[in-house]
C-alpha positions, 0 to 999 in steps of 0.5 A: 713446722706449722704455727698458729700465728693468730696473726701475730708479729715476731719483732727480732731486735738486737744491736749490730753484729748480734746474730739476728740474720742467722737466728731469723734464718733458723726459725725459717727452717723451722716455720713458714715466715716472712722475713721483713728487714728493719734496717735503715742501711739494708735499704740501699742497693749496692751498699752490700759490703758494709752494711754486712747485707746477707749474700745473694745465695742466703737471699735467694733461699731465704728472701728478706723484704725492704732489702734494696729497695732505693738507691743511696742517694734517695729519701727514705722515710719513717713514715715509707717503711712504715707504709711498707712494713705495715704492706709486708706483715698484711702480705704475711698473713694473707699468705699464712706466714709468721712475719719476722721483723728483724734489725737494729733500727729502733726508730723503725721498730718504734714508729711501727710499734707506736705510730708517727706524728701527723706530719706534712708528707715530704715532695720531690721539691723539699727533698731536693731542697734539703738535699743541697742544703745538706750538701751546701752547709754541712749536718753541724749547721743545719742542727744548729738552724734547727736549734733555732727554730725548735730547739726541743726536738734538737735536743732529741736529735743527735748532731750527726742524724742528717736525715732526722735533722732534715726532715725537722728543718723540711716540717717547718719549712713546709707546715710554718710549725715545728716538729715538737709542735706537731708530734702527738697524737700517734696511733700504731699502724698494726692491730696485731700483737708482737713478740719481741726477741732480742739478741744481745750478746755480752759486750766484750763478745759484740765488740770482738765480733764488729773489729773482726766483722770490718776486718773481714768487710776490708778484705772482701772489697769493701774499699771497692765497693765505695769507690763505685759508690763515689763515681755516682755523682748524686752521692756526697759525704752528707747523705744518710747513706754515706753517712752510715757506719764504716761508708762515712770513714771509707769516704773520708779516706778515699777523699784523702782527709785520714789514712787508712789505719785512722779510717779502719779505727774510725769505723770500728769505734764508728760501729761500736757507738752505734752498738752502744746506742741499740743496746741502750735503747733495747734495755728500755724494751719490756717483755721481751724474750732475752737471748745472749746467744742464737738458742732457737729451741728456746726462741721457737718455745717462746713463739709457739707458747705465745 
């Protein structure tokens, strides 16, 4: 089926464990688009197990963009997916595709919906500065260093979020002002008008599916796959990577700090929280399409209409 887009963006939001991926799927059956992942966990390569990435026979038909595009132990900013991104939905329309960004990372969608601080850009030298801070001192003690210097935007950033914790402390360090002084001023980095559809199925159903999704992910080899991870020697516990729901618990016990029924708990109630967190986040999204099921003649109404 054909569409004008009138170069317009489909952004496909939802919490975890949604259905986003089948629903994009769908409306690639039904259109030529582009799918373009909004997912700070896809990014990594050789982390497929546990971040329910789309198998290769499903990538291979149909491809979704910024999917394993840096390694665990490497920075990836808002600022670089939006950089990416903005490359991704340019790319679609030269191509005559209706791109489709779908995820759950409501940073992502927010800094390219809205734009980004002026901020200082991040060297190789100040990643690898904060990189062994973070090794060295823990998330706790550099959320507390920041509490210090800009005690606004630690109020605003979780305790556990090292990599906005990082990037927070690595402003200062770099620019002498803090984050809460510099941020202002944004400008959206697309011109184009979006279409939102979210995927918010009811609560009891989301968290049937995420215990049964890790189930499923410990009987496909999940535990394997962080074994790999835990060979590499530029990984630790305090990255963002291994920080992600489901790695951080599977870490700790291969480590030997809980057993394996305790990981299993952790990473469930892990995963729930970060689905009440997308949940809480997408109830603040304005005209959007709601959808509590994957009702693709409904979401390609919505599309074509306008």
């Amino acid at each position: 089926m054909s569409i004008q887009t009138n170069k317009t963006i489909v952004f496909l939001m939802g919490p975890t464990a949604s259905g986003k991926t089948d629903l994009a799927i769908k409306l690639a059956q039904q259109f030529k688009v582009r799918i373009i992942s909004v997912d700070s966990a896809l990014i990594y390569k050789g982390m497929d197990i546990g971040t329910a990435k789309p198998n290769q026979a499903t990538l291979q038909k149909y491809p979704h963009h910024l999917i394993d595009i840096c390694n665990p132990e490497d920075s990836y900013s808002a600022f670089d997916f939006v950089t990416d991104a903005t490359h991704q939905i340019e790319l679609a329309f030269s191509k005559n595709e209706l791109p489709i960004l779908v995820g759950g990372t409501s940073f992502y969608f927010h800094a390219l919906e809205h734009g980004l601080s002026n901020l200082p850009e991040s060297t190789n030298e100040s990643r690898e500065k904060f990189n062994q801070l973070l090794k060295s001192k823990g998330t706790t003690a550099l959320h507390q260093d920041l509490e210090k210097i800009d005690p606004q935007a630690a109020n605003r950033i979780h305790p556990n979020d090292a990599q906005r914790i990082t990037r927070a402390l690595e402003v200062f360090d770099i620019s002498g002002k803090t984050l809460s002084q510099l941020q202002g001023n944004k400008q959206s980095p697309i011109a184009h008008p979006i279409q939102k559809i979210i995927l918010m199925p009811e609560r009891d159903k989301l968290h049937q599916r995420i215990e049964q999704r890790f189930l499923s992910m410990m009987g496909n080899g999940f535990l394997r796959e962080v074994k790999t991870l835990k060979q590499n020697p530029n990984l630790h516990e305090n990255l963002p990577a291994i920080r992600c729901v489901g790695y951080r618990q599977a870490w700790q016990y291969l480590d030997g700090k809980i057993d394996k029924a305790t990981m299993i708990e952790k990473a469930i109630i892990a995963t729930r929280q970060l689905c009440k967190r997308q949940s809480t986040w997408l109830r603040g999204e304005e005209n959007a399409l709601i959808l509590e099921n994957n009702d693709i003649e409904t979401a390609i109404q919505f599309i074509q209409n306008n």
